[in-house]
C-alpha positions in Angstrom: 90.5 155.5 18.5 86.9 155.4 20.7 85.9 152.1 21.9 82.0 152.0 22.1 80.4 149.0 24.2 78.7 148.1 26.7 79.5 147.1 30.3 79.3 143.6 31.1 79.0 141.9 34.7 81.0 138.6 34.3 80.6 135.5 36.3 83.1 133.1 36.2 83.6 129.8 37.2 81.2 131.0 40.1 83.4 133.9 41.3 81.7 136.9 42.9 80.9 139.4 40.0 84.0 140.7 37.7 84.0 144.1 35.4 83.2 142.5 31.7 82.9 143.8 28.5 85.5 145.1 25.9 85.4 148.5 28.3 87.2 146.8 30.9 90.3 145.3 29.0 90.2 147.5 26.3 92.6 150.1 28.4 95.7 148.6 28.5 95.5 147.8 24.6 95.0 151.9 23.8 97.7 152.6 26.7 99.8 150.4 25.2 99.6 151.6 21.5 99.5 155.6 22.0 98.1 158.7 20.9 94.5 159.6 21.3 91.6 157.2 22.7 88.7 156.8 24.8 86.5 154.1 26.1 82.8 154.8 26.6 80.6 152.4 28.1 77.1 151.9 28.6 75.9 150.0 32.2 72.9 150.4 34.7 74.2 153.4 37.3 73.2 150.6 39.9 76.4 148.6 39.3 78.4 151.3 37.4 80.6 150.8 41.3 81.8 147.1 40.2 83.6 149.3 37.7 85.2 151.9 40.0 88.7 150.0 39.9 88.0 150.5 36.0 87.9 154.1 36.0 90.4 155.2 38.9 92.8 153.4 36.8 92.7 154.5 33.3 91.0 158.0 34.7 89.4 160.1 32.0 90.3 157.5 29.5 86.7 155.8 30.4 83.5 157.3 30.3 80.3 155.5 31.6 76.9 156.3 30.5 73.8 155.4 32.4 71.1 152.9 31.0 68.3 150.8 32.0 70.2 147.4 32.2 74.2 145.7 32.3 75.1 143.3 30.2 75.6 140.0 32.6 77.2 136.8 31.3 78.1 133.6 33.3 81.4 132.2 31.9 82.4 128.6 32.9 85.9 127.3 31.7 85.8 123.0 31.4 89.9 124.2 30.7 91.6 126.7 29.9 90.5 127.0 26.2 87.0 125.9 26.3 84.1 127.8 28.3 80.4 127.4 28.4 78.5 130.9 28.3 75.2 132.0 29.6 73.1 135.6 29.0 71.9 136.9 32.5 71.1 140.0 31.4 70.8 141.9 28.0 72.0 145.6 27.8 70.9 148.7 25.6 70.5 148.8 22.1 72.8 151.8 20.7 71.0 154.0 19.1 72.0 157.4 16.9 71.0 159.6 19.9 73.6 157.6 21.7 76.4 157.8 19.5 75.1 161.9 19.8 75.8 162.1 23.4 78.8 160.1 23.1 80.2 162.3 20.4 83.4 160.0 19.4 86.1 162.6 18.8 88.7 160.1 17.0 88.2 159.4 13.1 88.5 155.8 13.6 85.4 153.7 16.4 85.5 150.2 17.3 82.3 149.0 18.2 82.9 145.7 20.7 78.7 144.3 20.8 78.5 141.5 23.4 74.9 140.5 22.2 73.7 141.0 18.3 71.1 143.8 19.1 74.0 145.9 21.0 74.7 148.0 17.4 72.1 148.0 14.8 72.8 148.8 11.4 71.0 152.1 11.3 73.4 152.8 14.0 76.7 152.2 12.1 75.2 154.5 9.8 74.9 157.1 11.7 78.5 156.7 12.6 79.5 156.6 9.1 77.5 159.8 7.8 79.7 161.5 11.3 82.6 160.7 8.6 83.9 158.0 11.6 85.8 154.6 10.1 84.0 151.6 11.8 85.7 148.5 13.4 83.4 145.7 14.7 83.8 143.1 16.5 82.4 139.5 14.7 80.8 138.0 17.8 77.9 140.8 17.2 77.0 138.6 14.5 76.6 135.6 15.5 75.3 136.0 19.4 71.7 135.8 19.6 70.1 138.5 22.1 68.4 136.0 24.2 68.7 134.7 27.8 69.9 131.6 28.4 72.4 129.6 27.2 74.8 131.6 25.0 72.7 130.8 21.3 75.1 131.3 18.1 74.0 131.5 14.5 74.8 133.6 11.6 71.2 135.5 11.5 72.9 138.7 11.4 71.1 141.9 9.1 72.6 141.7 5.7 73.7 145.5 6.0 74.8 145.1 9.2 78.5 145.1 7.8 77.5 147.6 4.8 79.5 150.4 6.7 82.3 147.8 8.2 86.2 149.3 7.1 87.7 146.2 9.6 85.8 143.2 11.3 87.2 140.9 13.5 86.0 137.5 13.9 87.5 134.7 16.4 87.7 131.2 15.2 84.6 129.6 16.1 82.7 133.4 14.9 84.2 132.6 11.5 83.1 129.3 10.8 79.5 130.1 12.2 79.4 133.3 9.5 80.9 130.9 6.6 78.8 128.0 7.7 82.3 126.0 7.4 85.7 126.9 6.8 86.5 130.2 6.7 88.7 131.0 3.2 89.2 133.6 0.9 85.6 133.2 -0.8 84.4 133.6 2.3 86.0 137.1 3.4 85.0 138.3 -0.3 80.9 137.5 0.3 81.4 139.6 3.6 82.3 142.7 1.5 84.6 144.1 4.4 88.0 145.5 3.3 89.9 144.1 5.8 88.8 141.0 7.7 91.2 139.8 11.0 90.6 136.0 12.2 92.2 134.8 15.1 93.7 132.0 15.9 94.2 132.2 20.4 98.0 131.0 20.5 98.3 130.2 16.6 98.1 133.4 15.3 95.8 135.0 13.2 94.7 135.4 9.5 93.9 139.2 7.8 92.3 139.3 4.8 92.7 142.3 2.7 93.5 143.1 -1.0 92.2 139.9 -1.8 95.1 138.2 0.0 95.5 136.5 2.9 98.4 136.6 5.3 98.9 134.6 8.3 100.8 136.5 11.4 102.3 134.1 14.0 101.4 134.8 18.0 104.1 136.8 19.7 104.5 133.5 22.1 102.2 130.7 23.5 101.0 131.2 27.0 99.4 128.5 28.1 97.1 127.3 31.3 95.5 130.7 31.4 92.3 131.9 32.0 92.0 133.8 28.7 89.3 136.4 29.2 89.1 139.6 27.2 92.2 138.9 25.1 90.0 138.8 22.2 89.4 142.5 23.3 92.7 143.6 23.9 94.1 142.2 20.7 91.2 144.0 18.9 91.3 147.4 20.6 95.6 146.8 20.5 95.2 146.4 16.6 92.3 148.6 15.5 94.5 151.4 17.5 97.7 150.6 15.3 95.7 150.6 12.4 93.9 154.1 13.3 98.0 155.0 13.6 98.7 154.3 10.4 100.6 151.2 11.2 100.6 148.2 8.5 98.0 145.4 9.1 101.1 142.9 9.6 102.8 145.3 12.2 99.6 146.3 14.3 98.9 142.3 14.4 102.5 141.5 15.7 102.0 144.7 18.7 98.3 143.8 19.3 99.8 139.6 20.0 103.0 140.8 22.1 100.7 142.8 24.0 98.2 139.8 24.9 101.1 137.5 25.2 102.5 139.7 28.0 98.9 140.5 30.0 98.3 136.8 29.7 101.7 135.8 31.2 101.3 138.5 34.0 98.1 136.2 35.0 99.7 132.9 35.0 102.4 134.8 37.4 99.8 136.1 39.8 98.1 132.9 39.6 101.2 131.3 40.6 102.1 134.4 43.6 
């Protein structure tokens, strides 16, 4: 599997600036799960050094492209399981002559938008006619591209999912795409085959076959500073799945493997 995305500059809770973005948490997950992968990223060459740690880790598993601009976000937790986000700065727009000098190798890309603008339709098209399966990631949808306090709404293109073969949506994503709770009528007026909504420590829900079946969380970890794990479950799951793995088995890895990043944070917060 290729993860496409691009770099983000976090800020949180007023720390100096951290590496961001699905790029930089997305590396254990394909680690973790095996066989082929790559992460290639998108970021300003001006602060493509905040992500040296990034690449001296996971080597030629990441690749970093030059653009104009970084994503930045500031992220401000009022607990552990509520933040208040803000756009700093608003990265490139993927275009087909992007995905070109990318050239994804794998059959199966996740696409991991911070902002709505970051894939355009016309760009998962492209992907598509490469003969590429497509995993997004639902908080494209529903994050306006404007700076400022984070804006959510479900304005998203209505053939923005059109080449879609797994989207992921968090809770709060969902119920902003349903415009309320999030069922199996829902899932159906998306059109995607195979719809993952997650739950943090409960779990999540993956729609498919015009089913739905709920898979508990490995185990709660609580009084954690939960950032990327969205990403890692994603990139942990889409991976199995691009294995051949059952949707019920590459949710159970993709939660074990959050459940055991997130504990090694409470531990070094505790060292």
């Amino acid at each position: 599997m290729t993860v496409l995305g691009n770099l983000a500059i976090d800020i949180i809770n007023g720390a100096p600036p951290s590496p961001g973005g699905c790029a930089s948490f997305a590396g254990v997950a394909l680690q973790a799960a095996g066989g082929p992968g790559r992460i290639i990223a998108m970021g300003a060459e001006r602060d493509h050094v905040l992500f040296d740690g990034l690449r001296a880790r996971f080597g030629s598993l990441v690749q970093i492209l030059p653009s104009e601009e970084t994503s930045s976000f500031r992220l401000d937790y009022d607990d552990t399981d509520h933040r208040h986000m803000g756009v700093q700065s608003i990265g490139p727009v993927w275009t087909a002559a992007d995905i070109d000098v990318a050239d994804p190798a794998t059959t199966w890309v996740h696409l991991a938008p911070l902002l709505r603008t970051d894939f355009p339709a016309e760009t998962l098209a492209a992907l598509a006619a490469r003969g590429h399966r497509i995993a997004y990631d639902g908080q494209g949808l529903v994050r306006a591209d404007r700076l400022g306090p984070l804006v959510e709404d479900r304005h998203f293109a209505a053939d923005l999912l059109v080449n879609v073969d797994i989207l992921k949506l968090a809770e709060d994503e969902a119920v902003i795409v349903a415009d309320g709770v999030f069922d199996q009528s829902a899932a159906e007026r998306l059109g995607v085959a195979e719809i993952l909504v997650t739950y943090g420590s409960e779990g999540c829900d993956i729609y498919m076959d015009g089913a739905v079946q709920r898979v508990p969380a490995a185990w709660r970890v609580l009084d954690v500073q939960t950032t990327g794990a969205g990403d890692m479950f994603t990139a942990c799951y889409v991976a199995h799945r691009a294995a051949g793995h059952d949707p019920h088995r590459a949710a159970e890895a993709a939660s074990a493997l959050v459940a055991g990043e997130l504990d090694k944070r409470v531990h070094a917060d505790r060292g």
